[in-house]
SEMIPA-596354 format. One record per residue: residue number from 1; residue in one letter; x, y, z of N, C-alpha, C, O, CB in turn. Coordinates in steps of 0.001 Angstrom, whole numbers, plus 500000, padded with zeros to 6 digits. Glycine has a CB too. Layout:
BEGIN
NODE num residu    n.x    n.y    n.z   ca.x   ca.y   ca.z    c.x    c.y    c.z    o.x    o.y    o.z   cb.x   cb.y   cb.z
NODE NUM      A      X      Y      Z      X      Y      Z      X      Y      Z      X      Y      Z      X      Y      Z
...
This chain:
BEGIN
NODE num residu    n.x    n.y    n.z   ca.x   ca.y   ca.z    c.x    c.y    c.z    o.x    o.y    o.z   cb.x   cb.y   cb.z
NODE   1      X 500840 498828 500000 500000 500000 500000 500886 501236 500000 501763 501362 500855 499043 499997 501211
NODE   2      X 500652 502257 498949 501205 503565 499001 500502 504102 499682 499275 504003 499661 501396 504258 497955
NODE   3      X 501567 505183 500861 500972 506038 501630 501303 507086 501387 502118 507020 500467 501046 505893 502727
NODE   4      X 501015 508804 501918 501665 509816 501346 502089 510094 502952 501549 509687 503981 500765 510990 500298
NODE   5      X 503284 510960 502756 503819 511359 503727 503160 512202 505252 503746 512546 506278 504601 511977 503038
NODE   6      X 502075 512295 504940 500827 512712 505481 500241 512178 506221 499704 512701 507197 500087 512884 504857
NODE   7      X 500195 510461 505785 499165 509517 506683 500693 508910 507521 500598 507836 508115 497896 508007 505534
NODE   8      X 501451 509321 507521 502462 508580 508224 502877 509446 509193 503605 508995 510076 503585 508091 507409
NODE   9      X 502508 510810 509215 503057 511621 510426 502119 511737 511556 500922 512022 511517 503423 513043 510024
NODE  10      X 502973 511429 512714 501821 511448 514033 501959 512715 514499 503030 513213 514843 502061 510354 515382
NODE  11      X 500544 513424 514525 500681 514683 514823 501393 514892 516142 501281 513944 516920 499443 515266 514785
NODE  12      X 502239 516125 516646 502683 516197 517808 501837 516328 518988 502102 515563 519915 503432 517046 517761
NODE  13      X 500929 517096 519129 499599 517188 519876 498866 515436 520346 498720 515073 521513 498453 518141 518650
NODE  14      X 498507 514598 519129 498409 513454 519035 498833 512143 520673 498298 511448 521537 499287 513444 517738
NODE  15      X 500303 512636 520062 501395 512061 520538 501254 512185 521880 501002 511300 522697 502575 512560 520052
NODE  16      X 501518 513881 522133 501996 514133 523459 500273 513915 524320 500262 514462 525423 502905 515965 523556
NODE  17      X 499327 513423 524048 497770 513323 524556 498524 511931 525185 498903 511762 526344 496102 513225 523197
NODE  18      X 498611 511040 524094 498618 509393 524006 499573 509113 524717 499483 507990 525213 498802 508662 522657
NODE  19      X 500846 509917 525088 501457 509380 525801 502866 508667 525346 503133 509552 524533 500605 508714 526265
NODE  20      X 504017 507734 525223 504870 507070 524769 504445 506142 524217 503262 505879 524435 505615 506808 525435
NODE  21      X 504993 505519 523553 504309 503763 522320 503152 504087 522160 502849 503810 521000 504151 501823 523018
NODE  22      X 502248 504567 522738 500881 504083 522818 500135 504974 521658 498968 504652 521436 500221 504284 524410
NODE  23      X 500640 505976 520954 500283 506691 520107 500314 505909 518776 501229 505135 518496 501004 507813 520195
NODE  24      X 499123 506190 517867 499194 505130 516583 498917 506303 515344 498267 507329 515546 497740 503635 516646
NODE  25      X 499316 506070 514500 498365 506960 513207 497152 506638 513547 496996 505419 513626 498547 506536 511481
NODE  26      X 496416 507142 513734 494707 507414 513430 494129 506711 514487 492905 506621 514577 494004 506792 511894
NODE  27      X 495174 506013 515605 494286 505410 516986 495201 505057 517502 496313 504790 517047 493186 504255 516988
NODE  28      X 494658 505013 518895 495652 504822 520267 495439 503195 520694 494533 502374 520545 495079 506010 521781
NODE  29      X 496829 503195 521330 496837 501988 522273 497021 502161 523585 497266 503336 523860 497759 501114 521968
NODE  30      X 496991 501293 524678 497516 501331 525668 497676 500208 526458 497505 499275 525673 497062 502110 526151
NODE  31      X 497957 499644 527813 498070 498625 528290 499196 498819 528946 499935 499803 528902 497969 497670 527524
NODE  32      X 499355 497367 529857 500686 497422 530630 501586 496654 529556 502753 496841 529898 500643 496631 532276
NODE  33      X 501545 495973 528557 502519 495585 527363 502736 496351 527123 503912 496499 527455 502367 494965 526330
NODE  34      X 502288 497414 526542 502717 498892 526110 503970 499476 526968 505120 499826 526701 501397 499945 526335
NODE  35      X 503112 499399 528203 504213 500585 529199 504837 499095 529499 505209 499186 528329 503428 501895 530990
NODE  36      X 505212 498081 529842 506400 497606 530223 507641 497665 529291 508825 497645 529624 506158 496384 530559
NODE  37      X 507117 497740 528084 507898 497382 526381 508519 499133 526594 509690 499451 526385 506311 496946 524372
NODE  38      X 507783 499780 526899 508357 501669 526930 509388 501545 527663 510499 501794 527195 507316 503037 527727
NODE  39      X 509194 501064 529177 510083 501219 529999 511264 500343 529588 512411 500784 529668 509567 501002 531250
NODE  40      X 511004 499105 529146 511946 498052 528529 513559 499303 527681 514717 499386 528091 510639 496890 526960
NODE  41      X 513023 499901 526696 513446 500575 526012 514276 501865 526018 515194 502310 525330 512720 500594 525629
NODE  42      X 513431 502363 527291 513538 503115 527902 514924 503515 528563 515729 504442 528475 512703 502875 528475
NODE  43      X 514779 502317 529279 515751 501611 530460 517387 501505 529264 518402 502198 529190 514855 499463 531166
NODE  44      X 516917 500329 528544 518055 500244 527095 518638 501652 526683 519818 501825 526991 517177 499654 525532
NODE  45      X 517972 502719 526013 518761 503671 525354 519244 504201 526351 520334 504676 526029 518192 504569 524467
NODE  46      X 518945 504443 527766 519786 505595 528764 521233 505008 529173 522316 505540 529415 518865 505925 530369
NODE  47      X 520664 503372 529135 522044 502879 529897 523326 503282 528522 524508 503566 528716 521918 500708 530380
NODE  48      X 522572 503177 527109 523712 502970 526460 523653 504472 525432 524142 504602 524309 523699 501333 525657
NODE  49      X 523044 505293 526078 523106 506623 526032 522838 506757 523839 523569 507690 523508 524983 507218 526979
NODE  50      X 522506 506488 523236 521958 506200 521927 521291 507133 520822 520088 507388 520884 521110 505377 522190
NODE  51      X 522304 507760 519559 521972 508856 519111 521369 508041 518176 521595 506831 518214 522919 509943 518821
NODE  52      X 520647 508508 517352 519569 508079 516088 519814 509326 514934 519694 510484 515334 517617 508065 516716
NODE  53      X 520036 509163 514005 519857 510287 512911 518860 510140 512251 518595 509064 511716 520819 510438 511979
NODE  54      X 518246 511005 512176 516889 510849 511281 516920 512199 509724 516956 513428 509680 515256 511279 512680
NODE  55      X 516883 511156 508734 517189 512128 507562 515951 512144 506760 515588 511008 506454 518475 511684 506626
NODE  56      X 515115 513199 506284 513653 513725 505825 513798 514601 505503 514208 515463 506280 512609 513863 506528
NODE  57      X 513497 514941 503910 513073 516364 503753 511936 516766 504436 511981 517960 504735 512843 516683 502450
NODE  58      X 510797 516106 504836 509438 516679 505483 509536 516972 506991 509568 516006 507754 508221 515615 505299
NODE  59      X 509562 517631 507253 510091 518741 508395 508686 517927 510007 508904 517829 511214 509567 521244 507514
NODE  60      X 507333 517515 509145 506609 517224 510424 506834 515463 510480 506378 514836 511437 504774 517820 510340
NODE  61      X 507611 514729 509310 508124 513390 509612 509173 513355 510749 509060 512753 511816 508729 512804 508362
NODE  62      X 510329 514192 510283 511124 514399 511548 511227 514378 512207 511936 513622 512871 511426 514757 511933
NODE  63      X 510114 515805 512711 509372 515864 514188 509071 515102 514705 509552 514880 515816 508438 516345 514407
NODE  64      X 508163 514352 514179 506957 512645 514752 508413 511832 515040 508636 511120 516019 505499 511425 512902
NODE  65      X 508942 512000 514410 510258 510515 514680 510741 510834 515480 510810 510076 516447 511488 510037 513738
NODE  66      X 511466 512389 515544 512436 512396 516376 511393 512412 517704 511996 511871 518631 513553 513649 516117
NODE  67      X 510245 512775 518068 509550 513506 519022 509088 511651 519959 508911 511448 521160 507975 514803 518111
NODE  68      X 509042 510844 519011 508565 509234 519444 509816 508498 520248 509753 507798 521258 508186 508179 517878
NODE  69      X 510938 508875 519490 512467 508151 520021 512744 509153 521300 513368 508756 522284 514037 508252 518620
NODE  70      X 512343 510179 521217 513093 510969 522193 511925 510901 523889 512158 511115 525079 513331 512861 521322
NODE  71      X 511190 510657 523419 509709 510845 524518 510309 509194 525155 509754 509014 526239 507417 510910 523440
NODE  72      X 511237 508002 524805 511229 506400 524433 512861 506665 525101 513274 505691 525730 510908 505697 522338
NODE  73      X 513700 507720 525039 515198 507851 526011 516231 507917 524756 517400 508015 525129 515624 506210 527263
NODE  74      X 516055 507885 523410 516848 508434 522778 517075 509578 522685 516343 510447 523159 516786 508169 522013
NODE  75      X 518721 509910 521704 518896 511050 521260 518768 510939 519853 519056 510003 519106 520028 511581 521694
NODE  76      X 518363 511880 519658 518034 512501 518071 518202 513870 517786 517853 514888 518384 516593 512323 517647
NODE  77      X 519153 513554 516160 519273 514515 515318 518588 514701 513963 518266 513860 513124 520380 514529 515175
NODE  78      X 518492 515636 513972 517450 515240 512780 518164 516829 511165 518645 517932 511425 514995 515632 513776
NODE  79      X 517957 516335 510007 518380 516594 508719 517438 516420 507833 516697 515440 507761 519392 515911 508368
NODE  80      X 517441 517384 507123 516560 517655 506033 517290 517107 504631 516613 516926 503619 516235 519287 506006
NODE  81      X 518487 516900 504655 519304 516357 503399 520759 515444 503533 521645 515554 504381 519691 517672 502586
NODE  82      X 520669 514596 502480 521692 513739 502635 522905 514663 503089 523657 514341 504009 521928 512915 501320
NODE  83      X 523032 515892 502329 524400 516625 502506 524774 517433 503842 525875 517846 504207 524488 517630 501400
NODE  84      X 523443 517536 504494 523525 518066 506022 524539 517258 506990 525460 517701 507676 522005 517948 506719
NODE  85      X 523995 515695 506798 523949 514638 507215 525808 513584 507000 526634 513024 507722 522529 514162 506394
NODE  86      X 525635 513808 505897 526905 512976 505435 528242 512989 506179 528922 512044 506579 527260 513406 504113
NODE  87      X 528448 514367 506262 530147 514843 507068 529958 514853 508707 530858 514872 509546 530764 516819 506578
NODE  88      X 528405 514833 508943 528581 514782 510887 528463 513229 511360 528977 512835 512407 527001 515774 511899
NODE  89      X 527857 512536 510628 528053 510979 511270 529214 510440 511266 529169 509586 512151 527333 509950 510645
NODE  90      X 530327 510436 510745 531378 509497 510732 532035 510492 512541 532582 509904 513474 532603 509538 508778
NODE  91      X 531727 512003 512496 532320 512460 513800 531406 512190 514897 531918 511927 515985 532654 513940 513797
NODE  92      X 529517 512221 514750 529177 511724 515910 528488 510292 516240 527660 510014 517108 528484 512615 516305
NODE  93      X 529122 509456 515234 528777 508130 515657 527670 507849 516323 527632 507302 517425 529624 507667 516337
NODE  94      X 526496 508310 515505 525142 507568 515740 524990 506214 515825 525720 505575 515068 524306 507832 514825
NODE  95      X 524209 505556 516570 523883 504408 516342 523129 503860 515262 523122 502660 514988 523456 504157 517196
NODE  96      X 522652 504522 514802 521472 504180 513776 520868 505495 512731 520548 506619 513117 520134 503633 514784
NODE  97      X 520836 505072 511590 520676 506226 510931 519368 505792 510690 519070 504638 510999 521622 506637 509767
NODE  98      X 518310 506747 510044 516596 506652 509532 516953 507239 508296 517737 508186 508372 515185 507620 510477
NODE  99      X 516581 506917 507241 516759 507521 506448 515407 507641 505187 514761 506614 504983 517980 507044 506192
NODE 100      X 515116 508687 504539 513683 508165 503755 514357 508547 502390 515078 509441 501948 511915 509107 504162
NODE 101      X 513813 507534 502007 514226 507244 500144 513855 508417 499724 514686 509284 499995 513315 505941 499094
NODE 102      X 513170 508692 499311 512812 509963 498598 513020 511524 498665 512396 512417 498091 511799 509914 498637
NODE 103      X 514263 511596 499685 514269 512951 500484 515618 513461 499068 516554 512920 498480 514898 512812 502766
NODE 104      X 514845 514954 499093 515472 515345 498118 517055 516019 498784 517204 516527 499895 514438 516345 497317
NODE 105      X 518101 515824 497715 519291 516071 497978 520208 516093 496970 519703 515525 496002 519620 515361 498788
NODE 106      X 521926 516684 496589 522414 517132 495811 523700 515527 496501 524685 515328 495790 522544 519034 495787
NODE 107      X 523571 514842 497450 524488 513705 497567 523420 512799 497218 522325 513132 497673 525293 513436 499015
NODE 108      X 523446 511792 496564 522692 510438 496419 522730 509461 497825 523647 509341 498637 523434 509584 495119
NODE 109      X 521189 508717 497796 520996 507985 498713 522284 506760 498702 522805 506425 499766 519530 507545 498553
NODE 110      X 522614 506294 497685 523832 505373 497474 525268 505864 498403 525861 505327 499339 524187 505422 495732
NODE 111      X 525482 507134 497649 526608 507908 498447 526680 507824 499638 527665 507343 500198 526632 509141 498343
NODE 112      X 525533 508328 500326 525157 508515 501817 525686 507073 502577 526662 507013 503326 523323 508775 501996
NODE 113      X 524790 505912 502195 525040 504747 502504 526648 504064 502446 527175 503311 503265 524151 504157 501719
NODE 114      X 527195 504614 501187 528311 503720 501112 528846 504727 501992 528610 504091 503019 529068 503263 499661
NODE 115      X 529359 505752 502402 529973 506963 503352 529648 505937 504277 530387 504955 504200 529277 508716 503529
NODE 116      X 528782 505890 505099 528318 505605 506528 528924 504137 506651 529331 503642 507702 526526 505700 506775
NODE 117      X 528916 503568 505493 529675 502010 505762 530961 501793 505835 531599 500920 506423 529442 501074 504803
NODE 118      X 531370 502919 504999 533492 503067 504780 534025 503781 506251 534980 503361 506905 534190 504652 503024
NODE 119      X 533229 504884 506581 533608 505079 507430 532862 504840 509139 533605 505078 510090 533916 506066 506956
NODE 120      X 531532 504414 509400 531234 504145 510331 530674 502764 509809 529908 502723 508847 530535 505134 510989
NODE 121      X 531164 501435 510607 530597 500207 509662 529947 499491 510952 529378 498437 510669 531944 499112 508656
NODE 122      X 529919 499856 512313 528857 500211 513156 527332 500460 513056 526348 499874 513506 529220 501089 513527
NODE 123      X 527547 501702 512189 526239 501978 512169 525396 501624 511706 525517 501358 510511 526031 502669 512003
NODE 124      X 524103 501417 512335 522704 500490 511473 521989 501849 510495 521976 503022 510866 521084 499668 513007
NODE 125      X 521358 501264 509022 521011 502398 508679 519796 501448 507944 519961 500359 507394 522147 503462 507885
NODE 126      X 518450 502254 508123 517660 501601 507796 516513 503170 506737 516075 504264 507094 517129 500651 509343
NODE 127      X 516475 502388 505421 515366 503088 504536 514231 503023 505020 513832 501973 505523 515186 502623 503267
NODE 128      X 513481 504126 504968 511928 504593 504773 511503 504898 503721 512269 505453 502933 511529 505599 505390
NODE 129      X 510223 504655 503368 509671 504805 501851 507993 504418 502224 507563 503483 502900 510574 503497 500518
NODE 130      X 507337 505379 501598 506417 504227 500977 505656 503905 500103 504429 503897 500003 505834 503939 501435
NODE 131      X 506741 503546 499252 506939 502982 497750 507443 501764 498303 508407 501898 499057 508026 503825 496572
NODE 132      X 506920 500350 498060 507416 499264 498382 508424 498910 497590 509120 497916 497797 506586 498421 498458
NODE 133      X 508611 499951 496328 509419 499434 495167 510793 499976 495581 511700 499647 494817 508892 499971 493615
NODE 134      X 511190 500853 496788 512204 501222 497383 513110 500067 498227 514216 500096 498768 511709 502240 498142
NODE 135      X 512131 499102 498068 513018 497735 498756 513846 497684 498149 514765 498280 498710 512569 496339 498842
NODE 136      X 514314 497062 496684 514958 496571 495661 516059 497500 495780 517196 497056 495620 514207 496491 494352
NODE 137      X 515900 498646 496020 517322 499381 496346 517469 499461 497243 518700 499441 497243 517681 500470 496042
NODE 138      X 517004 499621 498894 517538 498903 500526 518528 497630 500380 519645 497501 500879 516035 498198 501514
NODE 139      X 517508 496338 499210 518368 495516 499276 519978 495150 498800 520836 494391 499251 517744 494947 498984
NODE 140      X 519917 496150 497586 520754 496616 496938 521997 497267 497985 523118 496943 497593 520028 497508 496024
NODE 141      X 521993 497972 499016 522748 498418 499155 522691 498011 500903 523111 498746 501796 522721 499665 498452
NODE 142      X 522202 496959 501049 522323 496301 502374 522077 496792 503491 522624 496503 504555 523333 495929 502581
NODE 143      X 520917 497856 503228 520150 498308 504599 518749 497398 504851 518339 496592 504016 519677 500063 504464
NODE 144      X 518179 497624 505957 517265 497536 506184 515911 498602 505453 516045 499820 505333 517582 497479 507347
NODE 145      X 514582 497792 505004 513666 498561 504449 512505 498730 505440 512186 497717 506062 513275 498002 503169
NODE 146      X 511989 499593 505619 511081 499986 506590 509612 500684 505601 509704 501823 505141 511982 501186 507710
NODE 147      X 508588 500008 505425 507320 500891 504648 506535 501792 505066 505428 501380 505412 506402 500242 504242
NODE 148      X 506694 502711 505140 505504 503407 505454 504322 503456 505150 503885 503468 503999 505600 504203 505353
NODE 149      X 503488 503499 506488 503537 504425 507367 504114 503031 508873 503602 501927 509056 501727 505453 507404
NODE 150      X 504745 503378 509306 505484 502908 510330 504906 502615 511825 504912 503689 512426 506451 503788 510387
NODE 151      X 504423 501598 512628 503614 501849 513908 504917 502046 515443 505749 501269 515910 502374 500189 514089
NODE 152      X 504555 503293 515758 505372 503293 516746 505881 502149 517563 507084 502012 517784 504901 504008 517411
NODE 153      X 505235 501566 517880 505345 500252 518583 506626 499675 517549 507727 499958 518022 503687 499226 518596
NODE 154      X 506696 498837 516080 507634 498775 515557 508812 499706 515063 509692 499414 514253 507229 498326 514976
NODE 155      X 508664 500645 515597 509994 501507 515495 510888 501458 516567 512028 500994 516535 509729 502906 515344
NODE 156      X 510355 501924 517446 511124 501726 518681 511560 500456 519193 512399 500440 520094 510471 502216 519625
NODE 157      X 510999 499185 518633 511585 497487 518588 512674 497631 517539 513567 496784 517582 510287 496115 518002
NODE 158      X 512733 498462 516710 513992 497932 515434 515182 499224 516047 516405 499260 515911 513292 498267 513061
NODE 159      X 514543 499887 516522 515594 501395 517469 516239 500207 518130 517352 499811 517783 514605 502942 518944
NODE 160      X 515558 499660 519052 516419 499128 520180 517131 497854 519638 518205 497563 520163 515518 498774 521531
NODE 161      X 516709 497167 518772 517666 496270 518258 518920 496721 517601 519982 496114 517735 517053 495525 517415
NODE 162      X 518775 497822 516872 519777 498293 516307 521174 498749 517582 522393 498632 517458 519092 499519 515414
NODE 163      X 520425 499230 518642 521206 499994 519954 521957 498385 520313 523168 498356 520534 519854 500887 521571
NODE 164      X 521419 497541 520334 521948 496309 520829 522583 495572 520339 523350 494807 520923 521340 495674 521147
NODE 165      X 522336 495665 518733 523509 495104 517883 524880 495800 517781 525973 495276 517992 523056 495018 516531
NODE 166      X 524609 497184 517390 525975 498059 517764 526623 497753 519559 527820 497733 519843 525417 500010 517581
NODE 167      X 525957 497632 520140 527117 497351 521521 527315 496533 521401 528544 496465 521413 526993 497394 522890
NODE 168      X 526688 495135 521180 527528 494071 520813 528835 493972 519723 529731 493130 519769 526642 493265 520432
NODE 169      X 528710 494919 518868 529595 494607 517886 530726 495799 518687 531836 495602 518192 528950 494846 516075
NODE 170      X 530789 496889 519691 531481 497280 519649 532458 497057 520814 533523 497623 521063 531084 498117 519308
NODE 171      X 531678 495886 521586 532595 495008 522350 533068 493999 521786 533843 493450 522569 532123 494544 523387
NODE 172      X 533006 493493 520874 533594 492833 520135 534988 493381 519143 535649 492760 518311 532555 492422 519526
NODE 173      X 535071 494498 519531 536060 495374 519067 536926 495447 520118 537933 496151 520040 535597 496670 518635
């Protein structure tokens, strides 16, 4: 299913009503699965203190992302273009980059990716789209594909896996 960038942003108002995880596009959740899985997460990014880059030209995607990870104990930076983006990750070693296929820019999504792998090969970097036909190039260039529109609940499960694969790999160093 194509979505437009529209049905995928959780309004901020939305959000901050509903609370952490429990906020959905177009309906709420709640429960103690909810809040134990928050705190779960919670607990995870502080101990291992966890930056996220989030790259979007759409200024209220950003927001919703960065505003969901950060309400959840991440840090987030957030970029409107590959070229904002490109020269500060290899110096602040994010854990995880977000990145959406379609965000307009004068560096290519390829570029971006192979940069972040030559020089941070740590970092998890996972495509947004939602064009399902944006897989074929995720797979292409060995990220993870993510479709939009995205349910909080699964973002913040692939956030924290990503936080957990990088410490593992960087004790393994």
């Amino acid at each position: 299913m194509i979505v437009s960038t529209r049905e995928l942003t959780l309004s901020l108002q939305e959000f901050k009503m509903a609370g952490p995880r429990t906020a959905t596009i177009g309906q709420k959740t709640s429960g103690k699965k909810n809040q134990a899985t928050a705190l779960r997460v919670i607990q995870t990014a502080k101990v291992m203190e966890q930056l996220a880059f989030i790259i979007d030209d759409h200024q209220d995607t950003r927001l919703a992302l960065c505003e969901l990870l950060e309400a959840n104990g991440f840090a987030c930076k957030e970029y409107e273009s590959f070229d904002e983006a490109i020269d500060v990750i290899p110096r602040d070693h994010p854990c995880f980059v977000l990145v959406d296929f379609h965000t307009r820019s004068s560096v290519s999504i390829e570029s971006l990716v192979a940069n972040v792998k030559r020089e941070n090969p740590e970092v998890w970097i996972a495509i947004m789209s939602g064009d399902p036909r944006a897989r074929v190039a995720a797979d292409k260039m060995g990220t993870l594909f993510l479709l939009k529109p995205i349910e909080p609940d699964q973002m913040l499960e692939i956030c924290e896996r990503f936080c957990r694969h990088r410490a593992q790999s960087l004790q393994g160093n």
